[in-house]
C-alpha positions in Angstrom: 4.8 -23.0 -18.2 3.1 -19.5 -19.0 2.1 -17.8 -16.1 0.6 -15.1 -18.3 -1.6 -15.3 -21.6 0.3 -16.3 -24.7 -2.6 -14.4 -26.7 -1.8 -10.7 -24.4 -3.2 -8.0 -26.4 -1.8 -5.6 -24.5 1.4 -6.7 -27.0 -0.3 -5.8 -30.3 0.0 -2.2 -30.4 4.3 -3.0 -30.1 4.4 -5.9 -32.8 7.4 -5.2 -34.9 9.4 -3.8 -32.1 10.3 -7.1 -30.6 11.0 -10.4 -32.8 8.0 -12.2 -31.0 10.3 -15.2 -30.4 13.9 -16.8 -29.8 15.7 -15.3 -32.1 19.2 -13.3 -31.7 18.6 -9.2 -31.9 19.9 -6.0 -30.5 18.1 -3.2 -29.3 20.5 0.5 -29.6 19.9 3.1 -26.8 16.4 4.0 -26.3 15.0 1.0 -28.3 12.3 -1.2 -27.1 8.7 -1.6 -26.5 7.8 1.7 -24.1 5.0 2.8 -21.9 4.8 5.7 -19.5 3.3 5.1 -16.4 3.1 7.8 -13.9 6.5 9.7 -14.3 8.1 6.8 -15.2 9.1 5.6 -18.4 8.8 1.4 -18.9 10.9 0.2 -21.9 10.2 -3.7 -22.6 14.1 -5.3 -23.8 12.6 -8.5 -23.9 9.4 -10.5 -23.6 8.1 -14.1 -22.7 7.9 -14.3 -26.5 11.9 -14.1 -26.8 12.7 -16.2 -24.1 9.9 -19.0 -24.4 8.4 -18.1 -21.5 11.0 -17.8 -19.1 11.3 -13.8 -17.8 10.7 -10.7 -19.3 13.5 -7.7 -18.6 12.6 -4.2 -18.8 14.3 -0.7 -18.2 12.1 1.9 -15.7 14.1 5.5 -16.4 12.2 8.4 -13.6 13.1 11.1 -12.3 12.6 12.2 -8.4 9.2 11.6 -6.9 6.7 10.6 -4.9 6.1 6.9 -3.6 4.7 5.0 -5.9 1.5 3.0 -4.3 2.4 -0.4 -2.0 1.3 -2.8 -4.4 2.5 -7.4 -4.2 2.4 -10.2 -7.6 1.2 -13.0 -6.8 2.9 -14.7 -9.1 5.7 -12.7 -10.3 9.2 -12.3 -8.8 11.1 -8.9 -10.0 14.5 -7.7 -9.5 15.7 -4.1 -9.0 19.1 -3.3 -10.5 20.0 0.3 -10.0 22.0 1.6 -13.2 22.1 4.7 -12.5 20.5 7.1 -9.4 19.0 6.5 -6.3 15.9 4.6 -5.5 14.6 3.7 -2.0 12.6 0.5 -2.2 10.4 -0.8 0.8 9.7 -4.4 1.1 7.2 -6.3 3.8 6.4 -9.9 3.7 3.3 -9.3 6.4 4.9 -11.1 9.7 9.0 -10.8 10.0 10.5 -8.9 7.1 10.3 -5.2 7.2 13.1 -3.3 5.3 13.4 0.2 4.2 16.5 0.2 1.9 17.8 2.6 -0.2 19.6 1.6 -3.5 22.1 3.6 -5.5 24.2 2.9 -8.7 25.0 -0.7 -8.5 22.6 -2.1 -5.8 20.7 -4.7 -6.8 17.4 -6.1 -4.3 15.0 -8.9 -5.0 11.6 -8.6 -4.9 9.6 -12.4 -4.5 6.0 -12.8 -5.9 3.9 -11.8 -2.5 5.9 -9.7 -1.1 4.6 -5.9 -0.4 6.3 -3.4 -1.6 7.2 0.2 -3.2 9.4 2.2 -4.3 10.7 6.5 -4.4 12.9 7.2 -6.7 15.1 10.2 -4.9 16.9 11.9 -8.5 16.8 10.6 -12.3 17.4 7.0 -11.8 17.3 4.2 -14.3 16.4 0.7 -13.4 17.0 -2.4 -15.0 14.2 -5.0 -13.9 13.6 -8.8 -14.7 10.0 -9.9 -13.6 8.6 -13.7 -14.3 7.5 -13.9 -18.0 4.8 -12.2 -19.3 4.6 -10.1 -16.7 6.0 -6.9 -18.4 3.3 -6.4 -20.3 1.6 -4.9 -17.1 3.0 -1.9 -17.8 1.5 -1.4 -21.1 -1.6 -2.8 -19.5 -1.0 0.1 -17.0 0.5 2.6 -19.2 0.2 5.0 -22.2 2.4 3.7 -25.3 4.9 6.2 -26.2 8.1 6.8 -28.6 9.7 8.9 -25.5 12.9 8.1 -25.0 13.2 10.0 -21.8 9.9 10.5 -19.3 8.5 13.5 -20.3 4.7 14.5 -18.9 2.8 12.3 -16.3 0.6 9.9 -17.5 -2.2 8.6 -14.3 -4.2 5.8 -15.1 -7.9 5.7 -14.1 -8.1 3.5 -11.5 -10.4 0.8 -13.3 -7.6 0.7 -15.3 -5.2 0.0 -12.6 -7.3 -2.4 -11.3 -8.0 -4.1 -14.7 -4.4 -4.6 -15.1 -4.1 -5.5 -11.6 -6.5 -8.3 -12.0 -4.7 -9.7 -15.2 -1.1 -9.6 -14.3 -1.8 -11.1 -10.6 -1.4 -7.8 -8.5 -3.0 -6.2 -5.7 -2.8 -2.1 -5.0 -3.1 -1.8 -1.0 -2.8 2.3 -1.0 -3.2 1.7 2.3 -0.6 -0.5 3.6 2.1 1.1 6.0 5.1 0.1 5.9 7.4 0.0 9.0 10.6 2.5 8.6 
């Protein structure tokens, strides 16, 4: 079943980078289809198209920040695997679950579609991510293509843009949302 369309331009711009179906590759260090967003840098290890529409995984490298803005999929469930670094992720499922965790080299937390949440990452930090398929192209969507293979600059989407990609990828910005801590 694809959640997301087969057809996603937002994947043009990377063809070539990725085999575009189920085929055996390797990616070396650094490799990968990559998007800054923010102060973070996306890198795409594998798409809907590799895995016939089954999950998408993805690498998000940062360095310390701000909170990024409480944002839920609809439709997407996402993993946070914490390589390297320290992240605090919130999470709030609107009536009993309220948690405020922070994650450091080898946490792992799960994130299921509706679920509010956010994250801060506290000092360079890389993530390793797996999101429902198709959905990784949301941060291309969201992002400015790069051949970075470290975040370098800040890149802030307008926020039609945001929204845009919001819309097509099934997620809601709530910039307002507080979350218990």
């Amino acid at each position: 079943m694809t959640t997301f369309p087969n057809d996603d331009p937002d994947k043009v711009a990377y063809a070539g980078i990725l085999p575009a179906g189920p085929t055996p590759f390797v990616l070396g260090n650094g490799e990968g289809e990559k998007s800054l967003v923010f102060d973070q840098l996306f890198t795409i290890l594998l798409s809907a198209d590799e895995t016939e529409d089954q999950y998408g995984a993805f690498t998000m490298v940062g360095n310390a920040g701000r909170r990024i803005p409480a944002h839920r999929h609809f439709k997407t469930h996402e993993i946070f695997y914490v390589v390297d670094g320290e992240i605090t992720v919130w999470m709030d499922d609107e009536a009993d679950y309220h948690s405020k965790t922070t994650l450091v080299t080898g946490d792992f937390a799960y994130v299921p579609a509706g679920i509010v949440h956010a994250f801060q990452i506290h000092n360079t930090t890389k993530v390793f991510g797996v999101g429902t398929a198709g959905f990784e192209r949301f941060f291309h969507a969201m992002g400015q293509q790069t051949d970075a293979t470290e975040p370098n600059g800040v890149y802030v989407p307008d926020f039609s843009v945001m929204r845009a990609a919001g819309e097509k990828y099934s997620t809601q910005f709530m910039p307002e949302f507080e979350f218990r801590d």
